[in-house]
C-alpha positions, -999 to 999 in steps of 0.1 A, spaced: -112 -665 127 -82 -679 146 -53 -683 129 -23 -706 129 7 -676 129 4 -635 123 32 -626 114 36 -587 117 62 -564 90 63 -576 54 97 -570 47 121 -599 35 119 -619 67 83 -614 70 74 -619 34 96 -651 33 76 -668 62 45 -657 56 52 -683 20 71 -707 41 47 -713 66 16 -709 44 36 -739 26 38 -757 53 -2 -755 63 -5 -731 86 -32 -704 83 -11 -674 79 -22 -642 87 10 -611 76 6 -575 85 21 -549 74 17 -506 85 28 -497 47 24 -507 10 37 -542 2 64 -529 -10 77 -494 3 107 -475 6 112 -471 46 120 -512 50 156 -527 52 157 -543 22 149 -512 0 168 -490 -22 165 -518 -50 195 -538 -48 215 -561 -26 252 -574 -20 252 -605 -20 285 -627 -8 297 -665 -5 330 -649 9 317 -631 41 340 -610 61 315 -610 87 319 -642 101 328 -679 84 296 -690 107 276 -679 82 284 -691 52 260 -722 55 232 -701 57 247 -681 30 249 -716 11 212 -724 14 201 -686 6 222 -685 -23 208 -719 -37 165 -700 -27 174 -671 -44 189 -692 -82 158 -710 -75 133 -677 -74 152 -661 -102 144 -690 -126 107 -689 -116 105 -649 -120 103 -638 -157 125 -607 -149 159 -610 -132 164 -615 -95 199 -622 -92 229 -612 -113 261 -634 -103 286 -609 -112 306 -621 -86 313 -599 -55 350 -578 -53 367 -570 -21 393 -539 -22 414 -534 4 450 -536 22 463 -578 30 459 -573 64 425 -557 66 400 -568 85 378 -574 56 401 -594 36 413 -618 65 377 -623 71 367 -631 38 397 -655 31 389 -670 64 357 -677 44 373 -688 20 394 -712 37 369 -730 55 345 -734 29 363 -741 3 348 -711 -18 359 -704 -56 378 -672 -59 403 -649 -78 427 -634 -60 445 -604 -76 477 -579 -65 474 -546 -69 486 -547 -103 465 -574 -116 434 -549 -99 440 -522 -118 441 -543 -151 411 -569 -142 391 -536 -131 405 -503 -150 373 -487 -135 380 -488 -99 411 -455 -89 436 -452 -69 448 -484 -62 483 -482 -49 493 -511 -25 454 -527 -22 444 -556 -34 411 -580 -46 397 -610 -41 368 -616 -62 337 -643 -49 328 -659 -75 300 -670 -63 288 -635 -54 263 -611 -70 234 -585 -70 197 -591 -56 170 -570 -69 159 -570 -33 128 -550 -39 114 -572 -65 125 -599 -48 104 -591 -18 73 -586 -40 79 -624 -57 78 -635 -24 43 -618 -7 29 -631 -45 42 -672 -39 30 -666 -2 1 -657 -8 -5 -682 -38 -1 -706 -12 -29 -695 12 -18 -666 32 -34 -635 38 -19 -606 40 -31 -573 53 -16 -536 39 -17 -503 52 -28 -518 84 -5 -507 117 -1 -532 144 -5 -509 179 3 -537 200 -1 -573 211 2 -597 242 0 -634 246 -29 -651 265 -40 -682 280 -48 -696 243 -25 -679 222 -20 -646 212 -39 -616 207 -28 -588 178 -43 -555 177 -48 -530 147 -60 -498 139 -84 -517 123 -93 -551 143 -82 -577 166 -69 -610 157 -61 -644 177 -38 -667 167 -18 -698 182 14 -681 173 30 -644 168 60 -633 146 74 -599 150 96 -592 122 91 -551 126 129 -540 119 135 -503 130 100 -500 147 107 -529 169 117 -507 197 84 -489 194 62 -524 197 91 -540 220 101 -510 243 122 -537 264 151 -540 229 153 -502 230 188 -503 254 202 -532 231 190 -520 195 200 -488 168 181 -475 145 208 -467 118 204 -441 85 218 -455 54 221 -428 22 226 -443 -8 235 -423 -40 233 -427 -78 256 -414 -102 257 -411 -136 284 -427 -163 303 -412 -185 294 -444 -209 330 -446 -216 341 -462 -183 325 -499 -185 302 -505 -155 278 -532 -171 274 -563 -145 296 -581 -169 325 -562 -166 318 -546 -131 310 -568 -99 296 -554 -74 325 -544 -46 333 -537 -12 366 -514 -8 380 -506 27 404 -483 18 425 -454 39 402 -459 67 372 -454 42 347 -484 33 326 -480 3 303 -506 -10 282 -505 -46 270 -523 -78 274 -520 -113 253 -502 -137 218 -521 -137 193 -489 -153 219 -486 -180 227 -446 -166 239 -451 -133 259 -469 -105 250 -468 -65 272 -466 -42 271 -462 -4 297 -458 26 298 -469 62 308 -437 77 297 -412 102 259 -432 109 246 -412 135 215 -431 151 179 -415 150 157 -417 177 130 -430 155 120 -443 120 98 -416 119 128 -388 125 146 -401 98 154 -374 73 142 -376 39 175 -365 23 211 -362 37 225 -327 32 260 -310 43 288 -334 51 266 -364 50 260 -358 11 293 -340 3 316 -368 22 305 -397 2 301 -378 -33 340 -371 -26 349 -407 -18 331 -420 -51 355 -399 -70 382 -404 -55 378 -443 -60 356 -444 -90 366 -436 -128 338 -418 -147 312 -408 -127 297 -375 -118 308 -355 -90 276 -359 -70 246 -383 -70 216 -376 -98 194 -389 -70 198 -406 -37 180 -420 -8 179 -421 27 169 -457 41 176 -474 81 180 -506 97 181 -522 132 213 -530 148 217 -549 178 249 -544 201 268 -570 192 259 -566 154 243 -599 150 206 -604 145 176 -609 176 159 -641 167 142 -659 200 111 -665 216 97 -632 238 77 -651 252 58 -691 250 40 -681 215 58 -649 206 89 -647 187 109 -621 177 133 -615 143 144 -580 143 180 -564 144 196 -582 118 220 -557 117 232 -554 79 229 -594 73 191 -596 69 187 -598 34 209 -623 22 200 -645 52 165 -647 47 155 -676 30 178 -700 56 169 -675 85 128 -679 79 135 -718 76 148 -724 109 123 -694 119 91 -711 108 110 -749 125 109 -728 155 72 -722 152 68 -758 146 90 -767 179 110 -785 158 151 -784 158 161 -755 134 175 -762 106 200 -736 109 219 -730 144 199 -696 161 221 -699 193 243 -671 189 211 -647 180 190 -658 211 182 -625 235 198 -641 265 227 -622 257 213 -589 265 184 -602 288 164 -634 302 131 -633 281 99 -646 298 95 -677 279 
């Protein structure tokens, strides 16, 4: 059988197509090395930030828009919850770079908001320390993803409308020929009109020619247990980014009723491979973050009762790789931290590009001209 688009990784960006353009009537064929849902992907570790308000870059708060609209409309179709708008809270000093970017945000997109002094901080959110001359703005249109159940609503709805999807199945290479394209397995060969490559951190290993412009990038995340005193509930507790003292922690309120996560953008050393990842961090790399948590958070334990240690592709320049290699092959890796919550307006203009129709959403600024001329 020939089919219309393999798309290879199941993560969100794969998942999210592989539904899209099943939608849309193509014969879908998605691949994936692992379980359909598995801890080594980009979206794991459970949850997700998710933010109107974006520090990165006012650019892309349209996409945000139309993610933000995808993901109210999967939550109401999913009989557990998907998305908790708590609102998102960001910490840190007026002339920050993450506050002027997310008032820049703000400001061009007319996006609702609380602004708060410090004073007004340490009231509206008793559970966040040492606030001394910081202070918050709070997106109110901001929230948590369950990003891992999110991903496996999205493999069920794509493949409720036609596609097939393959597990446990690695992808050891492909190449385009005079007809389309041509993906092998471990286990077979497959022809299609059109290829996806959505791999993440083991793009460099199926793409050797990203390695120079791509990271592979360790993330530990940690858990730690209330004191059930201090109010973390996503009622009272938004999930927050704090840049404070040169430190930047990010985390989410208390969705197991036990414990918050919390995670910091500190010393990420880059790993060679995915598979050189270490399965726990140890030394400074636990100890550093443990001491930041209680230094900024009220009633928590001293360490993590469990954490994890997860990656993701950066590019350079920090913004995600979406182009064509090559005539039928396109490639959406690297997303660099944004992936998640950009995935339902990402894989639109995505599958439009398949269709060699104008995206729906602008991919200029992620097109791999700026690192090197592909041989489309």
């Amino acid at each position: 059988m020939k089919y219309s688009v393999v798309i290879v990784g199941l993560g969100a960006i794969g998942s999210y197509l592989a539904g899209e353009l099943a939608a849309r009537g193509h014969s879908v064929l998605g691949i994936e090395q692992y379980a359909p849902v598995h801890d080594r992907g980009g979206y794991s570790g459970e949850s997700r930030l998710f933010r109107m308000a974006y520090h990165e870059g006012a650019e892309y708060v349209p996409l945000l828009k139309y993610s933000r609209n995808y993901f109210i409309d999967l939550d109401t179709r999913h009989p557990a919850k998907l998305f908790h708008q708590t609102g998102a809270l960001t910490i840190g000093h007026p002339d920050g770079v993450g506050l002027i970017g997310v008032q820049d945000s703000i400001n061009n997109f007319h996006i609702d908001f609380e602004a708060y002094d410090a004073e007004e901080l340490r009231r509206r959110y008793p559970q966040h320390a040492d606030i001394t001359d910081e202070i918050g703005i709070l997106d109110k249109q901001g929230g948590v993803l369950y990003s891992d159940a999110i991903v496996h609503q999205m493999q069920q709805e794509a493949k409720a409308a036609g596609a097939e999807l393959h597990t446990h199945e690695e992808v050891v290479g492909f190449e385009e020929t005079a007809r389309g394209v041509k993906v092998r397995t471990v286990r077979d060969t497959y022809k299609a009109d059109h290829l996806i490559v959505c791999t993440g951190v083991w793009s460099k290993t199926l793409m050797p020619e990203l390695g120079p412009y791509v990271s592979i990038v360790p993330i530990s995340l940690g858990w730690y247990i209330t004191n059930g005193v201090t109010d973390y509930a996503p009622s009272s507790f938004p999930g927050f980014i704090r840049e404070s003292n040169g430190s930047h922690l990010y985390g989410f309120p208390c969705l197991d009723g036990m414990t918050v996560k919390v995670g910091n953008v500190g010393n990420r050393s880059e790993v060679p491979t995915p598979r050189e990842l270490p399965p726990r961090a140890s030394g400074p790399a636990l100890r550093e973050p443990a001491q930041l948590v209680t230094r900024y958070l009220k009633g928590v334990t001293d360490g993590p009762a469990r954490h994890s240690m997860h990656m993701d592709l950066f590019s350079q320049d920090h913004r995600p790789i979406i182009d064509r290699l090559s005539g039928r092959i396109i490639v959406a890796t690297a997303f660099s931290g944004h992936g998640f919550k950009l995935t339902p307006a990402l894989g639109r203009a995505i599958a439009d590009l398949v269709e060699d129709q104008e995206p729906a959403f602008s991919l200029q600024n992620f097109n791999l001209s700026r690192f090197f001329e592909p041989s489309v």
